[in-house]
C-alpha positions in Angstrom: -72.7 -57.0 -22.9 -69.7 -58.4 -24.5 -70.1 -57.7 -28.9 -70.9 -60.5 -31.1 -67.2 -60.7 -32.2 -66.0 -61.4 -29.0 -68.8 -63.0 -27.4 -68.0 -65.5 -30.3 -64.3 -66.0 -30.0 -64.5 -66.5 -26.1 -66.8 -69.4 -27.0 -65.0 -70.3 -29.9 -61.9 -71.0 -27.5 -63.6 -73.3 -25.6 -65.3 -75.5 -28.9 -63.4 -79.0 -28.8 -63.5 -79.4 -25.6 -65.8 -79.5 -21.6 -69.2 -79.3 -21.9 -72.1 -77.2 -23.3 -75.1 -76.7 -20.6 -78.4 -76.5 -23.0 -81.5 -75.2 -22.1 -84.8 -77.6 -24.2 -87.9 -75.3 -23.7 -87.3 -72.3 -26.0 -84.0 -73.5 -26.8 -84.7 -77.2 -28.1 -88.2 -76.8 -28.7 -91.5 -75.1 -28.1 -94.7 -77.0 -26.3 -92.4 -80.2 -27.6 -92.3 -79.2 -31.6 -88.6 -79.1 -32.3 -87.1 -75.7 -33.5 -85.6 -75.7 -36.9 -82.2 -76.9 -36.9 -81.7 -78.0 -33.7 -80.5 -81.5 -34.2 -77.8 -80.4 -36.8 -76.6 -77.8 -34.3 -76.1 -80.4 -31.7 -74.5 -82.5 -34.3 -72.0 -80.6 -35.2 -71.4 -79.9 -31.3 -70.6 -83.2 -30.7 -68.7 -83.6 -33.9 -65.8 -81.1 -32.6 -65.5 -83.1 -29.5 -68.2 -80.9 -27.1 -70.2 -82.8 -24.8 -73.6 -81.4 -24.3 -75.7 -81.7 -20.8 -79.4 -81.0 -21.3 -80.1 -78.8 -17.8 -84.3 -78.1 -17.9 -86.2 -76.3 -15.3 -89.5 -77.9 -16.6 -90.3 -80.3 -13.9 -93.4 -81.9 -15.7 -91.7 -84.5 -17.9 -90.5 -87.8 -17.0 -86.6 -88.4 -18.1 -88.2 -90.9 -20.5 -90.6 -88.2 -22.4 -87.6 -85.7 -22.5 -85.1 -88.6 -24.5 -88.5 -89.2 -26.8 -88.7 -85.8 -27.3 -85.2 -85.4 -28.2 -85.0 -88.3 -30.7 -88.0 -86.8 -32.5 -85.9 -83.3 -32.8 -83.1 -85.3 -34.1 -80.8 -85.8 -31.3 -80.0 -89.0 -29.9 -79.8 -88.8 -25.9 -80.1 -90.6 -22.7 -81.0 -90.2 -19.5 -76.9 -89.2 -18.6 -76.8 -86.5 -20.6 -80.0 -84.7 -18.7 -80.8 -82.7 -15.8 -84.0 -81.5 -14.7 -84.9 -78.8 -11.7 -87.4 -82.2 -10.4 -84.0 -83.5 -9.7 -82.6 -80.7 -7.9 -86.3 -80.6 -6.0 -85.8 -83.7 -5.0 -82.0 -83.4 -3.4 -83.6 -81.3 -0.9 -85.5 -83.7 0.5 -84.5 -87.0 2.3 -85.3 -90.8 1.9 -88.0 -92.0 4.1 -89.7 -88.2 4.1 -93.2 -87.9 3.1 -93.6 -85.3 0.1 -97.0 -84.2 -1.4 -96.6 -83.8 -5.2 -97.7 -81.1 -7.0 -96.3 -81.5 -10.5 -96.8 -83.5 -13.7 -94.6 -87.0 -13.6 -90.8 -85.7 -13.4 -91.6 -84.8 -10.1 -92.9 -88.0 -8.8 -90.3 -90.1 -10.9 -87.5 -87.9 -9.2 -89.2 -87.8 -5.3 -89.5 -92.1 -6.0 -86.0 -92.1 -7.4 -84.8 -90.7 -3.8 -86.6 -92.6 -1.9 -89.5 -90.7 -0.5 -93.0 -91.7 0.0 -95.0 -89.3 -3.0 -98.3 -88.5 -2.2 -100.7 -86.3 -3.6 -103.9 -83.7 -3.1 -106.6 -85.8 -1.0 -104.6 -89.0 -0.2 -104.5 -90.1 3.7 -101.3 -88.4 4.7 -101.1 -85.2 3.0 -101.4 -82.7 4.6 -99.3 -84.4 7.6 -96.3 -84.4 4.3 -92.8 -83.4 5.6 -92.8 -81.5 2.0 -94.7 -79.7 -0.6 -92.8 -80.1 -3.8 -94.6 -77.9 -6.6 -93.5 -77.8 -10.4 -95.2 -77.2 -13.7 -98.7 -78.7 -13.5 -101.6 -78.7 -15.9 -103.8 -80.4 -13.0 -103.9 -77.5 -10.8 -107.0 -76.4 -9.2 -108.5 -74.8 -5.8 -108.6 -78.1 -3.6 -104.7 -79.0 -4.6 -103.7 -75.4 -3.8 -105.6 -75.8 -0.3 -104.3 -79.5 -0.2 -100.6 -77.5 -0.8 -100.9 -74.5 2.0 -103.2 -76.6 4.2 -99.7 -79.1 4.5 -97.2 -76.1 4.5 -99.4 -74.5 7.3 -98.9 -78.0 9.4 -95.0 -77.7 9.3 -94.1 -78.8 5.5 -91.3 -77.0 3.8 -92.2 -75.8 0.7 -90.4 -76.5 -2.7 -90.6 -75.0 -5.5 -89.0 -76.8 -8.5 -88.1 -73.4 -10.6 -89.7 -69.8 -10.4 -90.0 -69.4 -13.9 -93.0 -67.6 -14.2 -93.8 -68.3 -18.0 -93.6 -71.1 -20.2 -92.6 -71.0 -23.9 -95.1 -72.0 -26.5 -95.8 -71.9 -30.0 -99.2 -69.7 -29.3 -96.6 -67.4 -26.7 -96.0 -67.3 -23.2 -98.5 -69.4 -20.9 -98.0 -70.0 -16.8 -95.1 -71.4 -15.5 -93.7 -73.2 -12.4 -93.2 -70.2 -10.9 -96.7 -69.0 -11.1 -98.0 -72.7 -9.5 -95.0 -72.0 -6.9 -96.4 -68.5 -5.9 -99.5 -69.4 -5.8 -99.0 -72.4 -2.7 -96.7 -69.5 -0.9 -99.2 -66.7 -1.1 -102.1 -69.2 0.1 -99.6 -70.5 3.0 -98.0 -67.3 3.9 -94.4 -68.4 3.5 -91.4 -68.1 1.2 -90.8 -71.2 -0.8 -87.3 -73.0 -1.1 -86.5 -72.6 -4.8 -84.2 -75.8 -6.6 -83.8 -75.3 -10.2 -81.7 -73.1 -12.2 -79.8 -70.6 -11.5 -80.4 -71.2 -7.4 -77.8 -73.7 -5.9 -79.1 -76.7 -5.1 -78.8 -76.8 -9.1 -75.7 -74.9 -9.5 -74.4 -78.2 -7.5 -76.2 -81.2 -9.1 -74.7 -79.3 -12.5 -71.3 -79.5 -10.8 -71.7 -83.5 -10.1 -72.7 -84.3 -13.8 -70.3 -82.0 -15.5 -66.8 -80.5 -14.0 -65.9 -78.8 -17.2 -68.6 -76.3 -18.1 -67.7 -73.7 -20.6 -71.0 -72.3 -21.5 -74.7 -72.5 -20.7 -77.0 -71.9 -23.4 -80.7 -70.7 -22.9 -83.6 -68.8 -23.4 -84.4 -66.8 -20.1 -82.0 -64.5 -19.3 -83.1 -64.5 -14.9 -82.4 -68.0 -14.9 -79.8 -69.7 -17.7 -77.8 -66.7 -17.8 -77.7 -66.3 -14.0 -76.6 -70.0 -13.8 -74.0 -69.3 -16.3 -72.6 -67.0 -13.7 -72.7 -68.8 -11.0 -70.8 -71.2 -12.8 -68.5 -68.9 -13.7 -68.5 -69.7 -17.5 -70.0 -67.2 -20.5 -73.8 -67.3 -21.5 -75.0 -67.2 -24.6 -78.9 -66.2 -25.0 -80.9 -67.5 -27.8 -84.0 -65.6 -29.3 -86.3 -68.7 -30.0 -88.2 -68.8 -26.6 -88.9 -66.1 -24.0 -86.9 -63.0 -25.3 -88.2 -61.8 -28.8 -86.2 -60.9 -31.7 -85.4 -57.2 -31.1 -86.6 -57.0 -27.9 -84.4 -55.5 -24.7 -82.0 -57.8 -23.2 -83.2 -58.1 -19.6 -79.6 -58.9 -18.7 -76.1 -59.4 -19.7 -75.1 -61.6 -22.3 -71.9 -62.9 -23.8 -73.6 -64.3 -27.2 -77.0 -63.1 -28.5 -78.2 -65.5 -31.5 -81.6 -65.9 -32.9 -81.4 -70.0 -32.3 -79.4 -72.7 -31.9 -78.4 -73.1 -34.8 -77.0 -69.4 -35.5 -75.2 -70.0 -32.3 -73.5 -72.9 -33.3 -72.6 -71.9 -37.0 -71.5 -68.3 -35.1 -69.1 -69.8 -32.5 -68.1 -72.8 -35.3 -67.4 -70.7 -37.9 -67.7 -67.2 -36.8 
């Protein structure tokens, strides 16, 4: 792991210009509260010339809830400047395909933006789908999870929009994706197809949006700081969200900050 002096001046060398890939959930905000300082930091990102690019692996949001959410922490956005792993679920599958939904509404906005036919747990067709799609879900229960294996079973690739297997929170760590994911595959017996960050069909709708890359910012170490590699660009962790202050990096880092804001103010001014 790179020290905080040079993680910094790496970064610094690329302020003023490209584009900074940000993390929301533990980076943003928590369970939707903003994090302290967040909407300065961004600010003052944009104010030396950086473009930022919003890349989420929470599926559950709609495009419209994430720019709400983002104007209440401060930070003026629109649907251009955000990315979500429903989006990189739904490059994998084709126009005209039938896909059973398991997710909040990102993942059905996405699946309709492509083109498919969404259907969900106990509608006619289901389990004939020519995909499972499954991200972050609070309406998740036994007869969607047979719904989910019963159509996998019957031919259906099986998606996963992230394997995260936490979510940030104010009251800690709660299920993620991931956990919803491994639960269809266990039931099914099969390995899932995995979209959002850091696995490639990501890695390449990142690419489309944004060609200049110099950082990727996030929370979660297996996932931002993986895509950061495989972008081939530094990563700098922040401690808001899934790796506690003091606790072990589970990875290597090229900036470890507490939050956005120290990030910002250590790369600006550091």
């Amino acid at each position: 792991m790179a020290s905080a002096a040079e993680g910094s001046g790496r970064l610094r060398r690329a302020v003023g210009t490209g584009t900074w890939v940000i993390d929301l959930d533990g980076v943003i905000w928590l369970a939707g509260e903003p994090i302290d300082g967040v909407g300065a930091a961004v600010e003052r990102l944009r104010e030396r010339g950086v473009r930022v690019l919003f890349v989420t692996n929470n599926a559950e949001p709609t495009v419209a809830q994430l720019v709400q959410r983002l104007a209440r922490a401060g930070i003026e956005a629109g649907a251009e400047d955000l990315v979500t792993s429903a989006h990189a679920a739904a490059s994998l599958v084709d126009a005209a395909q039938t896909v059973l939904a398991v997710g909040g509404p990102g993942v059905d906005e996405a699946l309709q933006a492509r083109g498919t036919s969404v259907v969900h747990a106990g509608a006619a067709g289901a389990a004939d789908a020519d995909a499972v799609v499954v991200g972050l879900t609070h309406d998740f229960d036994y007869e969607v999870l047979a719904a989910a294996a019963t159509a996998v079973r019957r031919g259906a690739r099986l998606i996963g929009t992230n394997e995260d297997p936490t979510h940030p929170t104010p009251a800690g760590l709660l299920p993620g994706s991931g956990a919803l994911v491994a639960a269809v595959a266990t039931a099914a017996e099969t390995e899932p197809e995995l979209a959002g960050k850091p696995h490639r069909p990501m890695v390449d709708l990142v690419r489309s949006r944004a060609q200049d890359v110099t950082v990727v910012v996030g929370d979660r170490p297996a996932t931002d700081g993986r895509l950061a590699r495989a972008l081939g660009v530094p990563y700098a962790l922040v401690r808001s969200g899934v790796v506690a202050p003091g606790a072990a990096v589970p990875g290597e880092v090229d900036l470890d900050q507490p939050d956005l804001g120290a990030l910002v103010s250590a790369v600006l001014c550091g």
